[in-house]
N, C-alpha and C positions, 0 to 999 in steps of 0.2 A: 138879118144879122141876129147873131144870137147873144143874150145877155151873160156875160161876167158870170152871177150869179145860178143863171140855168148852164152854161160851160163847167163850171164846178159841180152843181147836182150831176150832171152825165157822167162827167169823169167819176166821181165817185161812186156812181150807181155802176161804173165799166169794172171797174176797181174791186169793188166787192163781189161780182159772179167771178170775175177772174179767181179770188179768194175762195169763193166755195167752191168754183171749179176744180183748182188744188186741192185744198180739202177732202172732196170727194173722192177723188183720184187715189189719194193718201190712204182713204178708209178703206183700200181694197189691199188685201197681202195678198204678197206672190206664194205660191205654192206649188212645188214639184217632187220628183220621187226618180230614183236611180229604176225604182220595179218599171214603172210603167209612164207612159206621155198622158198627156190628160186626154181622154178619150177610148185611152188604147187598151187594150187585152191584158189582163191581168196571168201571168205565167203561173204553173202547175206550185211551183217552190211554194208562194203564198196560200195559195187554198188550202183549207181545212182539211184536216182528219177525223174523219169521223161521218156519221149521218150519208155512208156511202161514198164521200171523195173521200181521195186517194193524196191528197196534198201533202205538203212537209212545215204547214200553219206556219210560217217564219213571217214574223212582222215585217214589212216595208219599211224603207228610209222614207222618209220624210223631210223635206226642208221647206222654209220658208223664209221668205226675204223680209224688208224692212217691217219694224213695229211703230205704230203711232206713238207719237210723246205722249208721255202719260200710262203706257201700257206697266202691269206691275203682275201680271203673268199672263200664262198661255194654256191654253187648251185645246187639245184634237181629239176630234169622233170620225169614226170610219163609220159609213150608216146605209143601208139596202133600203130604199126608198119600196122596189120592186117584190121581196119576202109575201108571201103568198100569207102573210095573217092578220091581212086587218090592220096591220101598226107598222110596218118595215122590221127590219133587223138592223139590232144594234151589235156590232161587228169588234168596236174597242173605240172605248171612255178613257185619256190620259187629262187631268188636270192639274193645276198649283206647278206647271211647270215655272220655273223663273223666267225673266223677260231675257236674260241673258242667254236664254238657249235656242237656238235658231234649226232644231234638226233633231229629228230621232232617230237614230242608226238602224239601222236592218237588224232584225233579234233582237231587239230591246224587249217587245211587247209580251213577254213569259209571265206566265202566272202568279209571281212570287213576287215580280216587281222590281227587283234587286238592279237589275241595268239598267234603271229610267235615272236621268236626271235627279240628285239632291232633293229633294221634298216632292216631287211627282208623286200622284196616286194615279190608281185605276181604281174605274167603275167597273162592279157585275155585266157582264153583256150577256145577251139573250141567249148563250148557250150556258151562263148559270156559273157561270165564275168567271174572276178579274181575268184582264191577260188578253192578246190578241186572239180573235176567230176568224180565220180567215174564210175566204166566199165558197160556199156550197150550195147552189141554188139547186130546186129540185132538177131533177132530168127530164128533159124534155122542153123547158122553159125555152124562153128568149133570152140571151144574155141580160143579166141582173147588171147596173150599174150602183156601184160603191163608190159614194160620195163622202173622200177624205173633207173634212171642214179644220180650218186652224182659225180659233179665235184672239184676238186681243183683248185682254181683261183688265178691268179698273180697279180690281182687289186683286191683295196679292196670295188670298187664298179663299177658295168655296165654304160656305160654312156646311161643309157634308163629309164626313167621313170616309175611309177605305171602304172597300164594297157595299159603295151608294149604288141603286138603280140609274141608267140612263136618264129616266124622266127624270131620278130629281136633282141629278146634276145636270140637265139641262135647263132645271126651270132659274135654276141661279145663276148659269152661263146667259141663258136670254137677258138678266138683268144685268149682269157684268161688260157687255159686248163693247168695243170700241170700235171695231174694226176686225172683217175677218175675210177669209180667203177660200178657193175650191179646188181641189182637182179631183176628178171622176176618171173612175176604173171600171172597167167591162170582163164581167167572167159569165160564161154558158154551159151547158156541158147536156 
Protein backbone atom coordinates (compact mmCIF):
# COMPACT_ATOMS: atom_id res chain seq x y z
CA UNK A 1 0.00 0.00 0.00
CA UNK A 2 1.20 3.19 -0.73
CA UNK A 3 1.66 6.18 1.54
CA UNK A 4 -0.62 9.50 1.45
CA UNK A 5 2.34 11.25 1.26
CA UNK A 6 4.28 9.31 -1.61
CA UNK A 7 0.50 9.19 -3.53
CA UNK A 8 0.94 13.08 -3.51
CA UNK A 9 4.73 13.10 -4.63
CA UNK A 10 3.54 10.80 -7.77
CA UNK A 11 0.83 12.75 -8.54
CA UNK A 12 2.70 15.74 -8.51
CA UNK A 13 5.71 14.55 -10.24
CA UNK A 14 2.62 13.00 -13.09
CA UNK A 15 1.40 16.61 -13.13
CA UNK A 16 4.39 18.55 -13.92
CA UNK A 17 5.84 16.16 -17.20
CA UNK A 18 2.21 16.45 -18.16
CA UNK A 19 3.12 20.54 -17.74
CA UNK A 20 6.39 20.36 -19.66
CA UNK A 21 4.91 18.16 -21.87
CA UNK A 22 2.49 21.00 -23.00
CA UNK A 23 4.88 23.36 -22.86
CA UNK A 24 7.08 21.79 -25.03
CA UNK A 25 4.39 21.13 -27.47
CA UNK A 26 3.68 24.90 -27.34
CA UNK A 27 7.38 25.84 -28.13
CA UNK A 28 6.88 24.58 -31.46
CA UNK A 29 4.88 27.14 -34.36
CA UNK A 30 3.09 25.90 -36.97
CA UNK A 31 4.37 27.04 -40.26
CA UNK A 32 2.92 26.75 -43.94
CA UNK A 33 2.94 28.55 -47.27
CA UNK A 34 0.15 28.68 -50.12
CA UNK A 35 3.86 28.21 -52.60
CA UNK A 36 4.75 24.92 -51.38
CA UNK A 37 3.89 21.72 -48.58
CA UNK A 38 6.86 21.37 -46.44
CA UNK A 39 9.01 19.11 -48.35
CA UNK A 40 7.69 19.89 -51.71
CA UNK A 41 9.21 21.62 -54.88
CA UNK A 42 9.56 24.98 -54.84
CA UNK A 43 7.63 26.40 -58.47
CA UNK A 44 9.69 28.53 -61.12
CA UNK A 45 7.49 32.00 -59.89
CA UNK A 46 9.80 31.97 -56.72
CA UNK A 47 13.27 31.48 -58.01
CA UNK A 48 15.56 33.97 -58.63
CA UNK A 49 16.60 36.13 -61.32
CA UNK A 50 19.71 36.33 -62.02
CA UNK A 51 23.13 34.05 -61.59
CA UNK A 52 21.50 31.99 -64.73
CA UNK A 53 17.68 31.24 -63.31
CA UNK A 54 15.14 32.34 -65.06
CA UNK A 55 12.67 32.85 -61.98
CA UNK A 56 10.17 35.92 -61.36
CA UNK A 57 11.97 36.20 -57.44
CA UNK A 58 8.29 36.91 -55.98
CA UNK A 59 8.48 36.25 -52.18
CA UNK A 60 6.24 33.25 -50.86
CA UNK A 61 3.26 33.70 -48.30
CA UNK A 62 4.14 32.52 -45.31
CA UNK A 63 1.84 31.78 -42.27
CA UNK A 64 2.12 30.71 -39.00
CA UNK A 65 0.00 29.61 -36.32
CA UNK A 66 -0.17 30.22 -32.58
CA UNK A 67 2.65 32.40 -30.74
CA UNK A 68 3.81 31.58 -27.11
CA UNK A 69 2.66 34.20 -24.34
CA UNK A 70 4.95 36.42 -23.86
CA UNK A 71 6.08 36.62 -27.53
CA UNK A 72 6.57 40.52 -28.36
CA UNK A 73 7.76 39.90 -32.05
CA UNK A 74 8.63 37.75 -34.95
CA UNK A 75 11.16 36.98 -37.16
CA UNK A 76 11.53 34.77 -40.46
CA UNK A 77 14.85 33.69 -42.51
CA UNK A 78 14.70 31.71 -45.62
CA UNK A 79 18.18 29.82 -45.36
CA UNK A 80 20.06 27.06 -48.03
CA UNK A 81 21.81 25.00 -45.56
CA UNK A 82 23.05 23.12 -48.97
CA UNK A 83 24.82 26.63 -51.10
CA UNK A 84 28.07 25.26 -52.34
CA UNK A 85 30.24 28.04 -49.91
CA UNK A 86 31.33 26.86 -46.90
CA UNK A 87 28.38 28.85 -44.82
CA UNK A 88 24.81 28.19 -46.70
CA UNK A 89 22.94 31.01 -48.21
CA UNK A 90 20.99 33.38 -46.72
CA UNK A 91 17.93 33.73 -48.97
CA UNK A 92 15.77 36.73 -46.72
CA UNK A 93 16.12 38.24 -43.19
CA UNK A 94 12.55 39.85 -42.12
CA UNK A 95 12.62 40.93 -38.37
CA UNK A 96 10.71 43.46 -35.55
CA UNK A 97 7.66 42.11 -37.05
CA UNK A 98 4.77 42.63 -34.49
CA UNK A 99 3.38 39.66 -32.57
CA UNK A 100 0.23 40.62 -34.08
CA UNK A 101 1.09 39.50 -37.45
CA UNK A 102 0.55 36.06 -38.28
CA UNK A 103 1.68 35.82 -42.30
CA UNK A 104 3.63 37.51 -44.91
CA UNK A 105 1.74 37.80 -48.12
CA UNK A 106 3.19 36.70 -51.48
CA UNK A 107 5.40 39.93 -52.90
CA UNK A 108 5.94 41.34 -49.84
CA UNK A 109 9.71 40.58 -49.80
CA UNK A 110 10.85 43.73 -52.41
CA UNK A 111 13.75 45.49 -51.84
CA UNK A 112 12.61 48.64 -50.60
CA UNK A 113 10.57 47.01 -47.96
CA UNK A 114 7.54 49.20 -48.31
CA UNK A 115 4.77 46.08 -48.13
CA UNK A 116 6.24 44.37 -44.95
CA UNK A 117 4.20 44.81 -41.92
CA UNK A 118 4.52 48.35 -39.72
CA UNK A 119 7.98 48.42 -38.21
CA UNK A 120 9.50 45.19 -40.21
CA UNK A 121 13.01 45.32 -41.51
CA UNK A 122 15.08 43.34 -43.69
CA UNK A 123 18.53 42.06 -43.49
CA UNK A 124 21.36 42.22 -46.41
CA UNK A 125 21.12 38.58 -47.82
CA UNK A 126 23.93 36.92 -49.55
CA UNK A 127 23.02 38.25 -52.82
CA UNK A 128 24.03 41.88 -51.22
CA UNK A 129 20.91 43.65 -50.80
CA UNK A 130 17.69 43.69 -48.37
CA UNK A 131 14.72 42.00 -50.14
CA UNK A 132 13.84 38.43 -51.09
CA UNK A 133 16.38 36.00 -53.16
CA UNK A 134 14.75 33.43 -54.18
CA UNK A 135 16.69 29.67 -54.94
CA UNK A 136 19.19 29.42 -57.65
CA UNK A 137 21.19 26.66 -56.79
CA UNK A 138 24.13 25.89 -59.15
CA UNK A 139 23.08 23.33 -62.20
CA UNK A 140 23.78 20.38 -61.97
CA UNK A 141 23.21 20.03 -58.10
CA UNK A 142 20.76 17.86 -56.02
CA UNK A 143 17.87 19.88 -55.11
CA UNK A 144 18.94 22.50 -52.43
CA UNK A 145 16.55 22.63 -49.59
CA UNK A 146 15.36 26.09 -48.11
CA UNK A 147 14.64 26.16 -44.79
CA UNK A 148 11.78 28.92 -43.98
CA UNK A 149 12.38 29.43 -39.97
CA UNK A 150 9.63 31.73 -38.08
CA UNK A 151 10.79 32.65 -34.58
CA UNK A 152 9.05 33.86 -31.40
CA UNK A 153 10.88 36.75 -29.87
CA UNK A 154 11.01 38.18 -26.14
CA UNK A 155 11.90 41.87 -27.43
CA UNK A 156 9.96 43.55 -29.32
CA UNK A 157 12.73 44.88 -31.34
CA UNK A 158 16.65 43.55 -32.56
CA UNK A 159 19.06 45.99 -31.37
CA UNK A 160 20.39 46.11 -35.25
CA UNK A 161 19.63 48.19 -37.83
CA UNK A 162 18.05 48.17 -41.60
CA UNK A 163 20.69 46.30 -43.72
CA UNK A 164 22.12 44.20 -40.94
CA UNK A 165 24.06 41.03 -42.02
CA UNK A 166 22.43 37.62 -41.40
CA UNK A 167 24.96 36.70 -38.91
CA UNK A 168 24.33 39.55 -36.92
CA UNK A 169 20.69 39.41 -36.87
CA UNK A 170 20.89 36.14 -36.18
CA UNK A 171 23.21 36.26 -33.19
CA UNK A 172 20.36 38.36 -31.39
CA UNK A 173 17.45 36.17 -32.80
CA UNK A 174 19.43 33.05 -31.04
CA UNK A 175 19.24 35.18 -27.89
CA UNK A 176 15.70 36.35 -28.40
CA UNK A 177 14.03 32.80 -29.28
CA UNK A 178 10.98 31.48 -27.36
CA UNK A 179 9.82 29.41 -29.57
CA UNK A 180 9.95 28.71 -33.29
CA UNK A 181 8.79 26.73 -36.14
CA UNK A 182 10.02 24.99 -39.93
CA UNK A 183 9.00 24.50 -43.15
CA UNK A 184 11.50 23.26 -45.87
CA UNK A 185 11.34 23.82 -49.67
CA UNK A 186 13.18 21.92 -52.44
CA UNK A 187 14.33 23.56 -55.79
CA UNK A 188 17.02 21.68 -58.36
CA UNK A 189 17.58 22.65 -61.54
Amino acid sequence: MISAKKFVWVVSALAMVMLMSSQARAARIFVSSTAFKNGGKISQKYVFSGFGCTGKNVSPQIRWGRLPHGTKSVAVTIYDPNAPTGSGWWHWVVYNIPPTVHELPEGVGTKSGALLPKGALQGVTDFGSPGYGGPCPPKGDKPHHYIVTVYALKTDKLDVGPGASPAQIGYFIHFATVAKGRLIGRYGR
